[in-house]
C-alpha positions as CSV (number, residue, x, y, z in Angstrom):
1,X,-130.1,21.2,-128.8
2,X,-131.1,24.4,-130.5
3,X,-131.1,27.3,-127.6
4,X,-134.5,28.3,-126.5
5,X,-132.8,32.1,-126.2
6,X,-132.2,32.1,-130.1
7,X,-134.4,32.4,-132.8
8,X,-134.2,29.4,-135.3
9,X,-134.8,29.6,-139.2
10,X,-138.3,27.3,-139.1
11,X,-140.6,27.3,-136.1
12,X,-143.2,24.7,-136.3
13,X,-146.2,25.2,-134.1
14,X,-148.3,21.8,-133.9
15,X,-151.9,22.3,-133.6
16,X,-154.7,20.3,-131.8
17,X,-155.0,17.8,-134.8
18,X,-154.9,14.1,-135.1
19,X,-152.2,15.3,-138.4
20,X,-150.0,16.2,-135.3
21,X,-148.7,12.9,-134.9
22,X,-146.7,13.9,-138.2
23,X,-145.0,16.7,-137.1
24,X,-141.4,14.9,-136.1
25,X,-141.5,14.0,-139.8
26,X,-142.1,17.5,-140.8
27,X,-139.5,18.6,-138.0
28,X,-136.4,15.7,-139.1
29,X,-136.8,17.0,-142.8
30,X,-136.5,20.4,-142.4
31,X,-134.2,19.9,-140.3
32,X,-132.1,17.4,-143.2
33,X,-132.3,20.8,-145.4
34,X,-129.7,22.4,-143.2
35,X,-132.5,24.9,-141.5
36,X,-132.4,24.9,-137.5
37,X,-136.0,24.7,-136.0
38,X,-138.1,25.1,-132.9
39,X,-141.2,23.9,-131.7
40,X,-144.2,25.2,-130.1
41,X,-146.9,22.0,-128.8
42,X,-150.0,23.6,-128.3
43,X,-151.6,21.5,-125.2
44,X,-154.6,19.8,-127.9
45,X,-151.4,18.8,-129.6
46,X,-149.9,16.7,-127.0
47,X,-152.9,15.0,-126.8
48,X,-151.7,13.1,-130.2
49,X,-147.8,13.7,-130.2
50,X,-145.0,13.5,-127.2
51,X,-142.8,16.3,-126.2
52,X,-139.9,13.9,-126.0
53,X,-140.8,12.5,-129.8
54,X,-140.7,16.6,-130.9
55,X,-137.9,18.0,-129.2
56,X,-135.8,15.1,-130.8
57,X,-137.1,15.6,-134.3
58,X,-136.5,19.7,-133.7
59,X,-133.3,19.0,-131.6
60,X,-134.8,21.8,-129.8
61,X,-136.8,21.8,-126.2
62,X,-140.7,22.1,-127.1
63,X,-142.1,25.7,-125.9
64,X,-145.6,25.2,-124.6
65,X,-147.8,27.5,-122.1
66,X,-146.2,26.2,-119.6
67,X,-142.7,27.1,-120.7
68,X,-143.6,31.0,-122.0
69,X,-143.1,32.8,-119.0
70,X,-139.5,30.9,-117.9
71,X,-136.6,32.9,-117.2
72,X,-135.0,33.9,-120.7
73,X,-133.0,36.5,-122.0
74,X,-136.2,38.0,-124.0
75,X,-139.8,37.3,-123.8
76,X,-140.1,33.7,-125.3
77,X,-142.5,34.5,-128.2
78,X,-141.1,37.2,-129.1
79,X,-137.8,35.2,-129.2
80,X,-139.8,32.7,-131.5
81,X,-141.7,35.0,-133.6
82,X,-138.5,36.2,-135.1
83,X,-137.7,32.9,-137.5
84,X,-137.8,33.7,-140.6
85,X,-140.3,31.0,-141.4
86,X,-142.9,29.7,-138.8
87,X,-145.2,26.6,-140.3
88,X,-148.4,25.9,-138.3
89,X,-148.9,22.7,-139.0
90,X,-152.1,20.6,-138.0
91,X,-153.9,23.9,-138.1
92,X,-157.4,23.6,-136.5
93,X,-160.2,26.2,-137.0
94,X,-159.4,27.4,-133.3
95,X,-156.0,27.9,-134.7
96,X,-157.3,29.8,-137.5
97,X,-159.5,32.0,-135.3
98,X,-157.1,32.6,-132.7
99,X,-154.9,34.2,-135.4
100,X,-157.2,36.4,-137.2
101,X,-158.6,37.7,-134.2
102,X,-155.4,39.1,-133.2
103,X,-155.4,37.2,-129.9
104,X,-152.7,36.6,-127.6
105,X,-153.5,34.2,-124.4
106,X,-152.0,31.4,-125.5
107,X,-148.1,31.0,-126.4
108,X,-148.9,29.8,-130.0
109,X,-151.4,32.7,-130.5
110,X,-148.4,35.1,-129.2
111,X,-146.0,34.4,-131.2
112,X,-148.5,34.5,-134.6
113,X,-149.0,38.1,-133.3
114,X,-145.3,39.1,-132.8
115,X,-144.2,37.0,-136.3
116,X,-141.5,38.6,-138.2
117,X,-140.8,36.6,-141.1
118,X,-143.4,34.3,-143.3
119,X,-145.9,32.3,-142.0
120,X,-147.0,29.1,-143.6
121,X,-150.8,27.7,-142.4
122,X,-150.9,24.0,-142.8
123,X,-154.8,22.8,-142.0
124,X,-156.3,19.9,-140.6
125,X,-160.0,19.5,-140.0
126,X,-162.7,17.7,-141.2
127,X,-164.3,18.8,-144.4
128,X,-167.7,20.4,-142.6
129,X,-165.5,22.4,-140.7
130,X,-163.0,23.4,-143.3
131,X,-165.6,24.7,-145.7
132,X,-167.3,26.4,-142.5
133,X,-168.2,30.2,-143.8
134,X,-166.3,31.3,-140.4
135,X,-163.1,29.1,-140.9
136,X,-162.7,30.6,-144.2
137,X,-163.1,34.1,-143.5
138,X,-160.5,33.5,-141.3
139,X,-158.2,32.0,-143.8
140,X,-159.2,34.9,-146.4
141,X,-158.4,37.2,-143.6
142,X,-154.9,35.7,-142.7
143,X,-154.1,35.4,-146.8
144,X,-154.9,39.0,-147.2
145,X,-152.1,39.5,-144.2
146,X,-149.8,37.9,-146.2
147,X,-150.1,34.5,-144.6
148,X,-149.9,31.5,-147.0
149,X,-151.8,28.1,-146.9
150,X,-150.7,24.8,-147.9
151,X,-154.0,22.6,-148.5
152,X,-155.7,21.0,-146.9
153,X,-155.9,17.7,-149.4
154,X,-158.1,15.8,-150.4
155,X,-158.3,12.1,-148.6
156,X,-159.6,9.9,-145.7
157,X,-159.9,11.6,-142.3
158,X,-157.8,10.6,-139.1
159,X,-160.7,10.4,-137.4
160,X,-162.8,7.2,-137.6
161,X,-165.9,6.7,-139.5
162,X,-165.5,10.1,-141.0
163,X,-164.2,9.2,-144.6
164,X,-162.6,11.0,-146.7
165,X,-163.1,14.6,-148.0
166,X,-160.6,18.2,-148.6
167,X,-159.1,18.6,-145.1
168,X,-156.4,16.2,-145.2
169,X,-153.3,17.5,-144.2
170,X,-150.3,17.4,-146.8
171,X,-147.2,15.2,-145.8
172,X,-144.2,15.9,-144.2
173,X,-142.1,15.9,-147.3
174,X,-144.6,18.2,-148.6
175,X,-144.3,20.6,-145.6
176,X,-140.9,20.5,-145.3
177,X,-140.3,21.4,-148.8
178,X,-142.7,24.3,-149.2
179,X,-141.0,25.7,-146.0
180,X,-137.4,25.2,-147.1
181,X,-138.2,26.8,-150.1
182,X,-139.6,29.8,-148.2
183,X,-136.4,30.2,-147.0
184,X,-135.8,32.4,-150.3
185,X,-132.6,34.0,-151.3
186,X,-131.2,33.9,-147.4
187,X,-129.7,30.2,-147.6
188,X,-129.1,28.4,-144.4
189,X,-125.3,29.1,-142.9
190,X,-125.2,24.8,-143.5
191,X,-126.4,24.9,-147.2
192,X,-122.7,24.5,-149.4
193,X,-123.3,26.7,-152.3
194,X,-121.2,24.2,-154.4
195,X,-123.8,24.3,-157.3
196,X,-123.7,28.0,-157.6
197,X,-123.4,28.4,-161.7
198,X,-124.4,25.3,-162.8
199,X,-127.7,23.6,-164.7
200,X,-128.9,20.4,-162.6
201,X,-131.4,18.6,-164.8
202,X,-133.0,15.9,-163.1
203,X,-135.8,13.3,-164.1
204,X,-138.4,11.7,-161.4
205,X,-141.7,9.9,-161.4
206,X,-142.9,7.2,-163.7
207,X,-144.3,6.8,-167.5
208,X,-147.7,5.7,-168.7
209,X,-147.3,3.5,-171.5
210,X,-150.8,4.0,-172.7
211,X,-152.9,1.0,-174.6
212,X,-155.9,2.5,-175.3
213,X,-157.4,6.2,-173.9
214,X,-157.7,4.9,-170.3
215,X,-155.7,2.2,-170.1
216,X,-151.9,2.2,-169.7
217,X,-148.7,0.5,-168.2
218,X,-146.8,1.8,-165.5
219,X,-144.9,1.4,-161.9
220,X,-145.6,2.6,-158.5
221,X,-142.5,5.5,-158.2
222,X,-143.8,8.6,-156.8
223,X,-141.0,10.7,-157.8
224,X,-139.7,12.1,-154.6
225,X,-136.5,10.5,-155.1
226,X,-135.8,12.9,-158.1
227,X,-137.8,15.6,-156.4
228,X,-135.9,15.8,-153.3
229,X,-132.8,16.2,-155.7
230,X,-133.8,18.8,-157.4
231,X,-134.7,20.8,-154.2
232,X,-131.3,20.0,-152.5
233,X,-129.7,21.6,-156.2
234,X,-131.7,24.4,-155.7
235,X,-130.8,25.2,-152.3
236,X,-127.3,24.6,-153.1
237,X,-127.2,27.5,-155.9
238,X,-128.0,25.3,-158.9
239,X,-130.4,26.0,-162.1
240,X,-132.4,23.4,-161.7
241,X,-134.6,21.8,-164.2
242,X,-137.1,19.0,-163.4
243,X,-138.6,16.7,-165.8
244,X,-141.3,14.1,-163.8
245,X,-143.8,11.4,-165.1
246,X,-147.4,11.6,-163.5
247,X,-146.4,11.9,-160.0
248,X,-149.1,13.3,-156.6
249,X,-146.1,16.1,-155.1
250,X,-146.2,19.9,-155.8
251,X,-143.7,21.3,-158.3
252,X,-141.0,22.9,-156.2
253,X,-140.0,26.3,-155.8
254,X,-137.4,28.0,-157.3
255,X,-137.0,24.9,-159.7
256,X,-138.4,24.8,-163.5
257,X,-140.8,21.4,-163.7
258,X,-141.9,20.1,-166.9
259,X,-144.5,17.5,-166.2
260,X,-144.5,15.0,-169.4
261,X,-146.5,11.5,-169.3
262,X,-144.7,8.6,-171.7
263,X,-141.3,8.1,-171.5
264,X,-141.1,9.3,-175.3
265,X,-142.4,13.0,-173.7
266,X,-139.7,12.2,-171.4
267,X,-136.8,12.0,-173.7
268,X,-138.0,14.4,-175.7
269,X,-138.4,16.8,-172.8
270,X,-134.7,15.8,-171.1
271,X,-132.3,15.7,-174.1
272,X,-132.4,19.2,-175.1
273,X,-132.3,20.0,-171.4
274,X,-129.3,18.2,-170.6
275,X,-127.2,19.4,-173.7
276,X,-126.3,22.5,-171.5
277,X,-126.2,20.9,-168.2
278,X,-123.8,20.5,-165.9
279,X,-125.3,17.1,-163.5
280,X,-127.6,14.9,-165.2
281,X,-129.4,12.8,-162.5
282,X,-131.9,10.4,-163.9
283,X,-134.0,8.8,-161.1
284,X,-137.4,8.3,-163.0
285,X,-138.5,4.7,-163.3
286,X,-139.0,4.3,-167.3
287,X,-141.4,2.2,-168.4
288,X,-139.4,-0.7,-170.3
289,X,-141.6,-1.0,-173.0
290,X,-144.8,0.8,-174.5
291,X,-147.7,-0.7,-177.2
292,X,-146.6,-0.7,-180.1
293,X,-149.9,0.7,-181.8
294,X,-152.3,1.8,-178.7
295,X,-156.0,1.5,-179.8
296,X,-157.6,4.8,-180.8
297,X,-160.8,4.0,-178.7
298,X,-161.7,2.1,-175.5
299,X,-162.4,-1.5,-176.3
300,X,-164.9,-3.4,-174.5
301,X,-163.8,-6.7,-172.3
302,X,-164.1,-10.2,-173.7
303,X,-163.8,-13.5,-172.6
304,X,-160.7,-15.0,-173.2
305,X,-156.6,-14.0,-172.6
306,X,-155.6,-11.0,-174.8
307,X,-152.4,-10.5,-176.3
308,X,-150.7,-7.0,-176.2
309,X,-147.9,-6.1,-178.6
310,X,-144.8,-4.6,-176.7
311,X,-142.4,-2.5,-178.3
312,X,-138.6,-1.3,-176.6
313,X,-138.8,2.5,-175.1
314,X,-135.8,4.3,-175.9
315,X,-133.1,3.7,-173.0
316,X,-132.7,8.0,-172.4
317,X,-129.3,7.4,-170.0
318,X,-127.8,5.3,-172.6
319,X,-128.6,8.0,-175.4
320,X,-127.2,10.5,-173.0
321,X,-124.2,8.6,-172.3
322,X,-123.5,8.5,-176.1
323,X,-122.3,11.4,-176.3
324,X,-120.6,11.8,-173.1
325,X,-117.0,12.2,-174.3
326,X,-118.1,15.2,-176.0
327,X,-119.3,17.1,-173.1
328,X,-116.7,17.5,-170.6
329,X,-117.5,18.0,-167.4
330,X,-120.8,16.8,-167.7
331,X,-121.6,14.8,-164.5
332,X,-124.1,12.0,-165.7
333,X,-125.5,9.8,-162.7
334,X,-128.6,7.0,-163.1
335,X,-130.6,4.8,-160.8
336,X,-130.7,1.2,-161.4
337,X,-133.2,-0.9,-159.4
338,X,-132.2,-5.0,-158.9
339,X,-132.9,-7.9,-156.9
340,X,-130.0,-9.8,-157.0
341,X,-126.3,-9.5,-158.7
342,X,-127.0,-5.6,-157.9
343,X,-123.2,-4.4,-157.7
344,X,-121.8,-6.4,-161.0
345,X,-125.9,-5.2,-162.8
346,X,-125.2,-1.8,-161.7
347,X,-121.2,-1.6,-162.6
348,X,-121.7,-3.0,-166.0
349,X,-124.8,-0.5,-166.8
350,X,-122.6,2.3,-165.8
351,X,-120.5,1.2,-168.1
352,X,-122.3,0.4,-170.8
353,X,-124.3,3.9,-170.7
354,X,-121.2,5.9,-169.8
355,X,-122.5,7.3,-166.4
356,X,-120.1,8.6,-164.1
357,X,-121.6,6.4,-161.2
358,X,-124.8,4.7,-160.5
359,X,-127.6,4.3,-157.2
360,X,-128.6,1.1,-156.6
361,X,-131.8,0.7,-155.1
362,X,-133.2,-2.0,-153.3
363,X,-137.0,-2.8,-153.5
364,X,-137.6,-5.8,-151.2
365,X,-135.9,-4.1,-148.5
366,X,-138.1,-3.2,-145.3
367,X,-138.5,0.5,-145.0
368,X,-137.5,1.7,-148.5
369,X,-139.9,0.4,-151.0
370,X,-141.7,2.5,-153.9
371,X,-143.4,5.8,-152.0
372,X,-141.5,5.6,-148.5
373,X,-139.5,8.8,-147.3
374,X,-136.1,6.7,-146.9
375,X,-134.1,5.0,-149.0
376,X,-130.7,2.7,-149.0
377,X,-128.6,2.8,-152.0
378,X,-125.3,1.5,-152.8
379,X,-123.3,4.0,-155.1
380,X,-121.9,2.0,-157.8
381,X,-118.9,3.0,-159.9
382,X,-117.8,2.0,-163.7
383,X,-114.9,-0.2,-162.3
384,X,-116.9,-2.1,-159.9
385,X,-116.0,0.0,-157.0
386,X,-118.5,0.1,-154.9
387,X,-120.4,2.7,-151.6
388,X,-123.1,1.1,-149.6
389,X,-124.7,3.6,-147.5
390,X,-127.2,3.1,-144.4
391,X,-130.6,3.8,-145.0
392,X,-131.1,7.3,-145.2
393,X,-134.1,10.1,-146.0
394,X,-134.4,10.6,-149.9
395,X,-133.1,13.8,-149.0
396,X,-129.9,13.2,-147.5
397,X,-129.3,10.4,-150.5
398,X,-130.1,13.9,-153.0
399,X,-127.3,15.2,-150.4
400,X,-125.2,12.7,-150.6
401,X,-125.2,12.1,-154.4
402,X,-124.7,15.9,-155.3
403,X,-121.9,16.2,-153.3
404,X,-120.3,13.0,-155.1
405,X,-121.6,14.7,-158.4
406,X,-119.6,18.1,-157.1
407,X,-116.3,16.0,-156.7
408,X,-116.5,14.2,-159.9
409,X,-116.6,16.9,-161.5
410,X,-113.8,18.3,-160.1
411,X,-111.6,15.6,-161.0
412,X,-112.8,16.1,-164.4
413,X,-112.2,19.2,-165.0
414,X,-108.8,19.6,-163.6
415,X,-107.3,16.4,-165.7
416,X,-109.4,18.5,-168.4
417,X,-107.5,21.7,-167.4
């Protein structure tokens, strides 16, 4: 476990929120990006969340009130206030308060006081409280610090009968990414810096095939399979450049994200892109097929079955993988979803489209399924070869796969050398 004596990268203090029970989330995925972390549980936090549950996300012991004044080398919040991020996450308006009064009773309140590095608010309330004129002078006041805010969302409240409404905490994926990225410049001691000089380009999220103005086809992907990618290229030194379907995450930092809708935006968007890149990883989940003349105006229901005319959309990895002999070096990597015959499916697309190697997802299998955090893929190679690995965050898969990416490439270029 992390020593209480030294300062990690990423504290996370958990506020007196319902949202706290998502804080070992926030905690295993920071942790994934190769930051260390600590925790500070303030005691309306452990009300919703364990100490045990936290200190084994943060691989750290939790610091509450009851821990501040233990025997340590230095003062324990001012051991705590010098990581170079600290996320508050679950923030409650007493939170808020506490901070932009300048207090300093509580351990959490401390160690806001004494912070060295950035400080990421991440709120939780209910709407009448969020839009209180007193919570958000405080916010104003803590933003004109320096401070930064992330949310709150709009969505249904934690607690019951209270609908929905801005004050919905963002998810862990979310949090973890918007502090990684904070990180800046100064990359983890973990963080290989194998992508240093290269262009990643990297496609996530679905299409909307549209038939008419407001209505369209498309699949449930929510894109943080690609996303997660291109943040684990950025923090490994790459240029990174994301194209993404209509997906519900924030653009990353540090990454350039060009947000198209069909998968004709998509190719159009990606091609160019990918002429001068390095590692081409497509993960977006391409609509098969689009109409093949989409009405001009809404059309009014009628009784009756309707026929829709379907036309092919362009296959971009196999248009890529045309002219893969003529880039060198190039690294080109797709996705492949099956349900049965997955290895031999997957071996003769890589093939077929000239990719380098191919994920194979899974979609009936528990824990994994369009949206979830985790995924299981087997890695599937031209010759049939074939990886399967456990089921894993989508951010140790974008781990995973880049580092395969890094030594393919090698190979390449030395039998090109």
């Amino acid at each position: 476990m992390t020593d209480p004596a030294q300062a990690p990268d990423v504290l996370v203090i958990v506020g007196g929120s319902v949202a706290a029970v998502k804080a070992p989330a926030a905690l295993r995925r920071i942790r994934e990006g190769g930051a260390s972390t600590a925790v500070i549980a303030t005691p309306a936090a452990l009300h919703f969340v364990t100490p045990l549950s936290l200190a084994a996300a943060a691989n750290s012991e939790v610091a509450t009130d009851e821990t501040w004044f233990a025997p340590l080398p230095r003062a324990q919040h001012l051991t705590l206030a010098r990581a170079r991020v600290t996320v508050v996450l679950g923030a409650s308006a007493q939170l808020l308060a506490a901070a932009a009064g300048g207090h300093a009773d509580t351990l959490a309140a401390a160690t806001l006081l004494s912070a060295e590095g950035k400080v990421l608010w991440v709120p939780a309330m209910n709407e009448r409280m969020w839009r209180h004129p007193a919570v958000q002078a405080n916010a104003e006041r803590l933003r004109a610090w320096g401070h930064l805010f992330l949310g709150p969302e709009q969505g249904p409240f934690g607690t019951p009968g209270e609908g929905s409404g801005i004050g919905r905490m963002a998810e862990p994926e979310e949090i973890a990414a918007r502090a990684l990225s904070l990180l800046g410049e100064v990359q983890c001691p973990s963080t290989p810096q194998d992508l240093a000089g290269l262009k990643v380009v990297v496609s996530a999220g679905p299409t909307r095939e549209y038939l008419d103005p407001v209505r369209f086809i498309s699949n449930p992907s929510s894109g943080k399979m690609g996303f997660a990618v291109a943040e684990e290229a950025r923090s490994r030194g790459a240029e990174v450049v994301l194209v993404t379907g209509p997906v519900n995450l924030v653009d990353p930092e540090g990454v350039r994200t060009v947000r198209v809708e069909s998968a004709l935006e998509m190719q159009s968007a990606i091609v160019p892109e990918a002429q001068e890149a390095d590692i081409v990883v497509m993960t977006a989940a391409v609509a098969d097929y689009r109409a093949a003349a989409p009405k001009g105006e809404k059309e009014a229901k009628t009784p009756g079955d309707v026929t829709v005319h379907l036309t092919p959309n362009p296959d971009i990895l196999a248009g890529l993988g045309e002219g893969q002999a003529a880039r060198p070096g190039r690294v080109l990597i797709g996705f492949a979803m099956e349900t049965h015959a997955g290895v031999e499916r997957a071996a003769l697309k890589a093939r077929r489209k000239n990719a380098d190697f191919i994920l194979l997802n899974y979609p009936t299998r528990e824990g994994t399924a369009f949206g979830g955090d985790d995924n299981q893929v087997t890695l599937v190679r031209p010759d049939g070869s074939f990886e399967d690995w456990p089921r894993l965050s989508k951010r140790e898969v974008a781990r995973r796969l880049l580092g395969e990416a890094v030594r393919v490439r090698k190979v390449q270029t030395s039998s090109d050398g």
